[in-house]
MMTF fields as JSON, N, C-alpha, C and O atoms, coordinates in Angstrom:
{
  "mmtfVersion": "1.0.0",
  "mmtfProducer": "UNKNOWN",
  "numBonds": 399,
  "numAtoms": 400,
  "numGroups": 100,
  "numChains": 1,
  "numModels": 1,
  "chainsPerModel": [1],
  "groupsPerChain": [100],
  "chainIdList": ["A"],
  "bondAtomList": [4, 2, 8, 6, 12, 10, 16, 14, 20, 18, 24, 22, 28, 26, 32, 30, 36, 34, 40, 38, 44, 42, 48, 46, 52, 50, 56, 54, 60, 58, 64, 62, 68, 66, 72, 70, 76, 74, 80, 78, 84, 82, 88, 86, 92, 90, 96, 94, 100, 98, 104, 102, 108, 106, 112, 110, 116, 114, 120, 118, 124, 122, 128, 126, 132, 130, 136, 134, 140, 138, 144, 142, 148, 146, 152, 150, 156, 154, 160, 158, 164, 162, 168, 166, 172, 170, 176, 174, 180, 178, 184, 182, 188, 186, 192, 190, 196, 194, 200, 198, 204, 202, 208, 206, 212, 210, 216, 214, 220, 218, 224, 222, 228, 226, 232, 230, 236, 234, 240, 238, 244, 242, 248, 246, 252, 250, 256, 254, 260, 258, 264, 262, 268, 266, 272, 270, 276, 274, 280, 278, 284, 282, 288, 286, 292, 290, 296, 294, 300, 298, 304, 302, 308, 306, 312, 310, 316, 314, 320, 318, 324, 322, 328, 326, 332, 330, 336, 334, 340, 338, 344, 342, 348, 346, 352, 350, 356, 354, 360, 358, 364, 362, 368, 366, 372, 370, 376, 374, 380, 378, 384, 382, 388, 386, 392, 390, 396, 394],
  "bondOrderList": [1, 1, 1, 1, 1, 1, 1, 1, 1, 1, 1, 1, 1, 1, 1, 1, 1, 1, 1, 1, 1, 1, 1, 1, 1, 1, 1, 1, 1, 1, 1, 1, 1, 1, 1, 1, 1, 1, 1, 1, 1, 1, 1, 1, 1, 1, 1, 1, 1, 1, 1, 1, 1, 1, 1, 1, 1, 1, 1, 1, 1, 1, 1, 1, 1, 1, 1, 1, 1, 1, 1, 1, 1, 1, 1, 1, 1, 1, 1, 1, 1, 1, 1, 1, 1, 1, 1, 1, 1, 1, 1, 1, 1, 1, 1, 1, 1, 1, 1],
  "groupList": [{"groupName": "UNK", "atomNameList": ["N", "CA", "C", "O"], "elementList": ["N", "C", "C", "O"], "formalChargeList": [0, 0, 0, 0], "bondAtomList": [1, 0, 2, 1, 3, 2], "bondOrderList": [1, 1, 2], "singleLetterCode": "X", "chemCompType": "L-PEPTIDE LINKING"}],
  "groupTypeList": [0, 0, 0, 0, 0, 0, 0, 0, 0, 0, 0, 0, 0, 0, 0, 0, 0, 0, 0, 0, 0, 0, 0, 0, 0, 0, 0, 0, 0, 0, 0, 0, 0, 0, 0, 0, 0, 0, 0, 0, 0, 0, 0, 0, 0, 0, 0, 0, 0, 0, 0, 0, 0, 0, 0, 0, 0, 0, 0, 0, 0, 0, 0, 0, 0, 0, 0, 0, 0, 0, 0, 0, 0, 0, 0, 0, 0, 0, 0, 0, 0, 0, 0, 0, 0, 0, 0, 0, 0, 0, 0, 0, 0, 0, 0, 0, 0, 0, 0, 0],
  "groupIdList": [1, 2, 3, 4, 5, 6, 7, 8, 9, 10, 11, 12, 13, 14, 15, 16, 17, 18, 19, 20, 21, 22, 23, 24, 25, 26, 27, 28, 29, 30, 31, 32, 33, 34, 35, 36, 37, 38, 39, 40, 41, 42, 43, 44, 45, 46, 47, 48, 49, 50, 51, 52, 53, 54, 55, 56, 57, 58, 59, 60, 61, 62, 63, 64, 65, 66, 67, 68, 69, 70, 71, 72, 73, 74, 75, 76, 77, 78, 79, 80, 81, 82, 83, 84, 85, 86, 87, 88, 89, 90, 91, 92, 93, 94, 95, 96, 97, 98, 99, 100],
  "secStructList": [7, 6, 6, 6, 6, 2, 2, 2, 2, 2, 2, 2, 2, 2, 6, 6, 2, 2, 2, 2, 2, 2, 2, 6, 2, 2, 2, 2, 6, 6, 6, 6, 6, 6, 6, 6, 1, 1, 7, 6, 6, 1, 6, 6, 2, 2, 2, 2, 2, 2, 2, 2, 2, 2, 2, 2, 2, 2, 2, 2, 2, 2, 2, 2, 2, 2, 1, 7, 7, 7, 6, 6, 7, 7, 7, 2, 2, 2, 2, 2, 2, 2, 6, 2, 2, 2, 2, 2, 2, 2, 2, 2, 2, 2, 2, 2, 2, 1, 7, 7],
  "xCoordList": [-73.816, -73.313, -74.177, -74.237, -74.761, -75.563, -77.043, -77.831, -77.36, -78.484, -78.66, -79.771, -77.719, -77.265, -76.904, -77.653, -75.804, -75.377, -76.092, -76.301, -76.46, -77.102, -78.084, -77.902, -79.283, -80.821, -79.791, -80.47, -78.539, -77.876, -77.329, -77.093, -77.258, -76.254, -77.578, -77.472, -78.842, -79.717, -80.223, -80.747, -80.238, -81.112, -80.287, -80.668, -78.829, -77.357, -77.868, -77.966, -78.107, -78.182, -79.428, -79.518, -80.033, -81.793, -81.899, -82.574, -81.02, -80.697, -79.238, -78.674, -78.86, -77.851, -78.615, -78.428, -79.581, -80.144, -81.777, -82.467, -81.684, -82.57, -81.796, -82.371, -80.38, -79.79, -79.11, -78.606, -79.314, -79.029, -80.125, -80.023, -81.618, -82.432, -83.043, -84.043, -82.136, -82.58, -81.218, -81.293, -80.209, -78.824, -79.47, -79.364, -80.308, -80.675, -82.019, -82.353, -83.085, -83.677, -83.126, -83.718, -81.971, -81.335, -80.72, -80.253, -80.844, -79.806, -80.987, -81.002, -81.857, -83.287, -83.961, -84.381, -83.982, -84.223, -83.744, -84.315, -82.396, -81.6, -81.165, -80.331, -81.969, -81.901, -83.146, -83.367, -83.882, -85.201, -85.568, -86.57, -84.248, -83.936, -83.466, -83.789, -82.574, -81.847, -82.7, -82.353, -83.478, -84.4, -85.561, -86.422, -85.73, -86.627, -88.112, -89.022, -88.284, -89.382, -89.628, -90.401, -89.339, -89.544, -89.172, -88.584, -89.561, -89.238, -88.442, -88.879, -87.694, -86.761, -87.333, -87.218, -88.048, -88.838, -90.164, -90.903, -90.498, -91.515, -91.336, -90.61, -92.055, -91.99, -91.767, -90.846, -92.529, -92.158, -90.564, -89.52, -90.632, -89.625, -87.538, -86.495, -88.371, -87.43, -87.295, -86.411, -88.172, -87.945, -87.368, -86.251, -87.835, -87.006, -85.678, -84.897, -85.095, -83.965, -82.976, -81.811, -84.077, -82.457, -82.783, -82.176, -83.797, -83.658, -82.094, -80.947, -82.766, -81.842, -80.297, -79.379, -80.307, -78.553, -78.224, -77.345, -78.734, -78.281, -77.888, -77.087, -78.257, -78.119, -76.809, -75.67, -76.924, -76.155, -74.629, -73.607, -74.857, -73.441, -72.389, -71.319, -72.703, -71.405, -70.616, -69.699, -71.248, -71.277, -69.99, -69.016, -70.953, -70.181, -69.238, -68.746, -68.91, -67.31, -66.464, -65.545, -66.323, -65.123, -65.128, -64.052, -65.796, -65.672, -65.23, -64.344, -65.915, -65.971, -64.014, -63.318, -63.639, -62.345, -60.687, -59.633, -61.113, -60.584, -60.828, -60.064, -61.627, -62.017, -61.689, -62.124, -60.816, -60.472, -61.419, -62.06, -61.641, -62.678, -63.223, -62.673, -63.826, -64.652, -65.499, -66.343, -65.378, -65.642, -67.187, -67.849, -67.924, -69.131, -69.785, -70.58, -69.423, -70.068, -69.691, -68.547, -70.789, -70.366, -70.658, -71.691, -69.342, -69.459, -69.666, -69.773, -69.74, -69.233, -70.255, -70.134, -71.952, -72.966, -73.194, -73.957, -72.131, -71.707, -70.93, -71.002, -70.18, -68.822, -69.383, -68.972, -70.656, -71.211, -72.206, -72.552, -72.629, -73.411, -72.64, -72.874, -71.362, -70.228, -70.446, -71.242, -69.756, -68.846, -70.498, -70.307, -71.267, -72.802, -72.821, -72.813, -72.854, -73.134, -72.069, -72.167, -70.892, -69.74, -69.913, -69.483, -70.705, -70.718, -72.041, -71.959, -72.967, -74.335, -73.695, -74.002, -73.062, -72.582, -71.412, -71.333, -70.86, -70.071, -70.601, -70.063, -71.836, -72.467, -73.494, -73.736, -73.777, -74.765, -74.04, -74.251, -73.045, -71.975, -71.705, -71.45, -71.858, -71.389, -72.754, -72.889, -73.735, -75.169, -74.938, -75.225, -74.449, -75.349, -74.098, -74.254, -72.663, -72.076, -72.571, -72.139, -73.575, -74.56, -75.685, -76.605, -76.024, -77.435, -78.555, -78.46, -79.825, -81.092, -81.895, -82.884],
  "yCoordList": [218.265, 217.536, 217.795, 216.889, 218.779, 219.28, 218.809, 218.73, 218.434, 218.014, 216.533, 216.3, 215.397, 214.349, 214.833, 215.157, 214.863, 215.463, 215.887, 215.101, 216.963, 217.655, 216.634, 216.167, 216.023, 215.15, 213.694, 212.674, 213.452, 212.452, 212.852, 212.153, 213.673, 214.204, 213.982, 213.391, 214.62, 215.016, 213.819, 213.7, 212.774, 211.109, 210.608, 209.676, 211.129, 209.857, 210.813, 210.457, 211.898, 212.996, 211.991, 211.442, 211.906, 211.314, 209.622, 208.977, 209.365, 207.831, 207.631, 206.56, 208.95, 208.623, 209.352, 208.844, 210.591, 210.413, 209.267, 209.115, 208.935, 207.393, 206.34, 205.642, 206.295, 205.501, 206.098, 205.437, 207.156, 207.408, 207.643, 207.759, 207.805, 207.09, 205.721, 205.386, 204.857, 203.448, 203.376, 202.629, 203.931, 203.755, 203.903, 203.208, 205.026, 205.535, 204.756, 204.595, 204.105, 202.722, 201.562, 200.99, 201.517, 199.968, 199.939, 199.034, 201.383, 201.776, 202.084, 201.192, 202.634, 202.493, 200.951, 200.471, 200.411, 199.132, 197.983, 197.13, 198.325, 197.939, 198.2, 197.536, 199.494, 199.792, 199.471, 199.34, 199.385, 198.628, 197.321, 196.771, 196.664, 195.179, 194.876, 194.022, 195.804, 195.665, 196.17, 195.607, 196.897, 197.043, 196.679, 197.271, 195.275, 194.655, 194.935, 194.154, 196.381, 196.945, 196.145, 196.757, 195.485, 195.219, 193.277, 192.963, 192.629, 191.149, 190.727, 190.665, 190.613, 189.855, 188.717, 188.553, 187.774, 186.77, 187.064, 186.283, 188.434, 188.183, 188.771, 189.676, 188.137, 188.102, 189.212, 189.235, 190.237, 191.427, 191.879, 191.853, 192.151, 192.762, 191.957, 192.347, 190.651, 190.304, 189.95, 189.212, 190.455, 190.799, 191.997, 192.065, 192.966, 194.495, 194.244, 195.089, 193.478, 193.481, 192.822, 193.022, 191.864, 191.087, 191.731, 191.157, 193.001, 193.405, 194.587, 194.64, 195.356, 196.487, 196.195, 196.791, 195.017, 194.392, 194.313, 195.098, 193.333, 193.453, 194.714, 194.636, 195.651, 197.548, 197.42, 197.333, 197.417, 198.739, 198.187, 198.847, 196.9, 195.699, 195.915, 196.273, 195.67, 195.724, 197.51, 197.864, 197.965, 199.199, 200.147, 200.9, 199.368, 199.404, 198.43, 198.725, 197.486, 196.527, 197.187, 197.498, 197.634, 197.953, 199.714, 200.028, 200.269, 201.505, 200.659, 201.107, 199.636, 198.948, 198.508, 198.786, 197.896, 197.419, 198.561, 198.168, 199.931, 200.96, 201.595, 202.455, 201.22, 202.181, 201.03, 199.882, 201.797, 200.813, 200.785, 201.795, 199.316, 199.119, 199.845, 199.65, 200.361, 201.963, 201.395, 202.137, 200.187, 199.333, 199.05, 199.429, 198.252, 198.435, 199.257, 198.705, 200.818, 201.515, 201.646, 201.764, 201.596, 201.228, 202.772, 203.399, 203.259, 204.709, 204.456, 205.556, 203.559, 203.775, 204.068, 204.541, 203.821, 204.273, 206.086, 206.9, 206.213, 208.042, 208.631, 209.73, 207.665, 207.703, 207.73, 208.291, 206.73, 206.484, 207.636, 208.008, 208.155, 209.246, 210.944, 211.865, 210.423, 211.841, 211.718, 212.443, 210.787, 211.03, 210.545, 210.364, 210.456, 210.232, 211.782, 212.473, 212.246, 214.052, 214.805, 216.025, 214.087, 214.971, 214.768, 215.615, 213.372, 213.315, 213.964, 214.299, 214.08, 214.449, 216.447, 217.066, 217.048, 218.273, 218.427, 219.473, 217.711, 217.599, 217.528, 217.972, 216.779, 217.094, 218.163, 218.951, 218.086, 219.865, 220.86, 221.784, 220.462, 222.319, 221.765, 222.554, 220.313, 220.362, 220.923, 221.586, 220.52, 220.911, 222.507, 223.489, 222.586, 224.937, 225.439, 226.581, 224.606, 225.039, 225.217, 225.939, 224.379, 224.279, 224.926, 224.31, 226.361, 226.568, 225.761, 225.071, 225.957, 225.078, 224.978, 224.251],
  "zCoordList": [-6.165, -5.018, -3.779, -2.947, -3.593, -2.245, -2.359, -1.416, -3.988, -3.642, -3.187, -2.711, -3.238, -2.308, -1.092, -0.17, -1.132, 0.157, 1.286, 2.21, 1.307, 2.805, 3.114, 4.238, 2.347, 2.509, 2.818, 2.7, 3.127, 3.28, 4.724, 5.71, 4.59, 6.2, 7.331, 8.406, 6.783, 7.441, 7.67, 8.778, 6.892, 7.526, 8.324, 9.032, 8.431, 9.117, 10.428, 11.602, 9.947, 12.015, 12.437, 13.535, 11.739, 12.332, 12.762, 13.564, 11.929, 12.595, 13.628, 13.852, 14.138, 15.236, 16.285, 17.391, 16.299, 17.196, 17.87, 18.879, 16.967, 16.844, 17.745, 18.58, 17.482, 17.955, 19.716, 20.625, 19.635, 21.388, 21.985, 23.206, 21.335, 22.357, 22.422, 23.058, 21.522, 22.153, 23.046, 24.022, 22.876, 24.281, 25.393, 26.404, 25.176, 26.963, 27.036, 28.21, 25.938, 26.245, 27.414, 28.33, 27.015, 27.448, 28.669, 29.36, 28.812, 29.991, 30.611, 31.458, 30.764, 31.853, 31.94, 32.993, 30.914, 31.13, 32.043, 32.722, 31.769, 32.642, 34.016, 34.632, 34.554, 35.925, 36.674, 37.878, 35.635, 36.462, 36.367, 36.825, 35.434, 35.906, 37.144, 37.969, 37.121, 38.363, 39.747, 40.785, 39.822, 40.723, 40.862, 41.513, 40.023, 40.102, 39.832, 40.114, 39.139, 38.898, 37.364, 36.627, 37.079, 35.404, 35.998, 37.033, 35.283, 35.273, 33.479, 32.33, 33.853, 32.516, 31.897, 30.683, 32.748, 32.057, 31.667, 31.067, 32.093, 30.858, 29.571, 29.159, 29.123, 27.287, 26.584, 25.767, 26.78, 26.38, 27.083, 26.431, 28.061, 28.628, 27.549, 27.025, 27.949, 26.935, 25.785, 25.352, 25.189, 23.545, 23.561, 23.046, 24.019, 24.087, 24.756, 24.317, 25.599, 26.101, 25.059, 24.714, 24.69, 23.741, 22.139, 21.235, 21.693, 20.288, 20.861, 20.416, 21.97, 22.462, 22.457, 21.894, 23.316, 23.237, 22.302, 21.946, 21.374, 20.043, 19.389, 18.456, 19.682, 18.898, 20.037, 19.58, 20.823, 21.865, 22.505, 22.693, 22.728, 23.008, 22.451, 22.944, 21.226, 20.167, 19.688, 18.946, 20.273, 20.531, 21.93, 21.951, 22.897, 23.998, 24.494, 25.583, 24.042, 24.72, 24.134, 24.892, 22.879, 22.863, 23.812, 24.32, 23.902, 24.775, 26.47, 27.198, 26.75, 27.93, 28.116, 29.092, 27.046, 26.627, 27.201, 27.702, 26.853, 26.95, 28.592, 29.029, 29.162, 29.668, 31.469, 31.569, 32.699, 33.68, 34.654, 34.941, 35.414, 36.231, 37.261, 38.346, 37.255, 38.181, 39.27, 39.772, 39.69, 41.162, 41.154, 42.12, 39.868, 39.685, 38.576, 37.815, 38.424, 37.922, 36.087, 35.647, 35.346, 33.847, 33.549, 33.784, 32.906, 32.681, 31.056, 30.512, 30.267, 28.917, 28.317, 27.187, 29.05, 27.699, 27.993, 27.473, 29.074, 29.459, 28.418, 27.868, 28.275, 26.849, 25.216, 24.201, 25.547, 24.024, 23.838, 22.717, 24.909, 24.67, 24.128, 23.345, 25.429, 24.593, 23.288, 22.69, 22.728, 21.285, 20.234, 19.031, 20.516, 19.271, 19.166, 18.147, 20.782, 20.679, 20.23, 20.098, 19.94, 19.254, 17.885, 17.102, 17.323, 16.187, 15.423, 14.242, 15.997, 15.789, 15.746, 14.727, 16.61, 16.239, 15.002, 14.358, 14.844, 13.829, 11.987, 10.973, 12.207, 11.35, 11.273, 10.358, 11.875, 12.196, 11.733, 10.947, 12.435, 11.576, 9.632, 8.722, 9.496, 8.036, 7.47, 6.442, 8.35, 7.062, 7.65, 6.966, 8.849, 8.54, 7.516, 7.083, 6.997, 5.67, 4.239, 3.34, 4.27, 2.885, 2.901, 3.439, 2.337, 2.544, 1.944, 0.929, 2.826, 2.547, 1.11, 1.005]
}
């Protein structure tokens, strides 16, 4: 069982922290949309904006859904970053149960 197992735990840790640094991608991207340091129409910029949304959107409304209007400020990719890092430790402690 461990020889599945752990080399399974260990690719799901590597593709969730894969996946919280394209969160914090989209979320810098998005502040230098907003500050105008980056242009949305150009081509590149928006190919990376609309591959990123696609990952990270469906992700965050429903955290967005739960969570009450904070006058502007979007706390939830704060929220999506908690609970990836609760889950990314959660498995960490299952692999240091299995020795190497």
């Amino acid at each position: 069982m461990d020889v599945i197992f752990v080399p399974l735990l260990s690719v799901v840790l590597k593709i969730i922290g894969l996946y919280k640094f394209l969160v914090l991608v989209y979320i810098i991207l998005g502040w230098l949309e907003a500050l105008n340091i980056v242009n949305r129409y150009n081509q590149i910029v928006y190919t990376i904006h609309s591959f990123l949304f696609r990952l990270v959107e469906p992700v965050l409304n429903p955290i967005r859904r739960f969570i009450p209007n904070l006058g502007g400020i979007d706390v939830s990719p704060l929220i999506l970053f908690f609970v990836i890092y609760f889950i990314q430790e959660v498995i960490a402690q299952i692999l240091n149960k299995f020795p190497a």
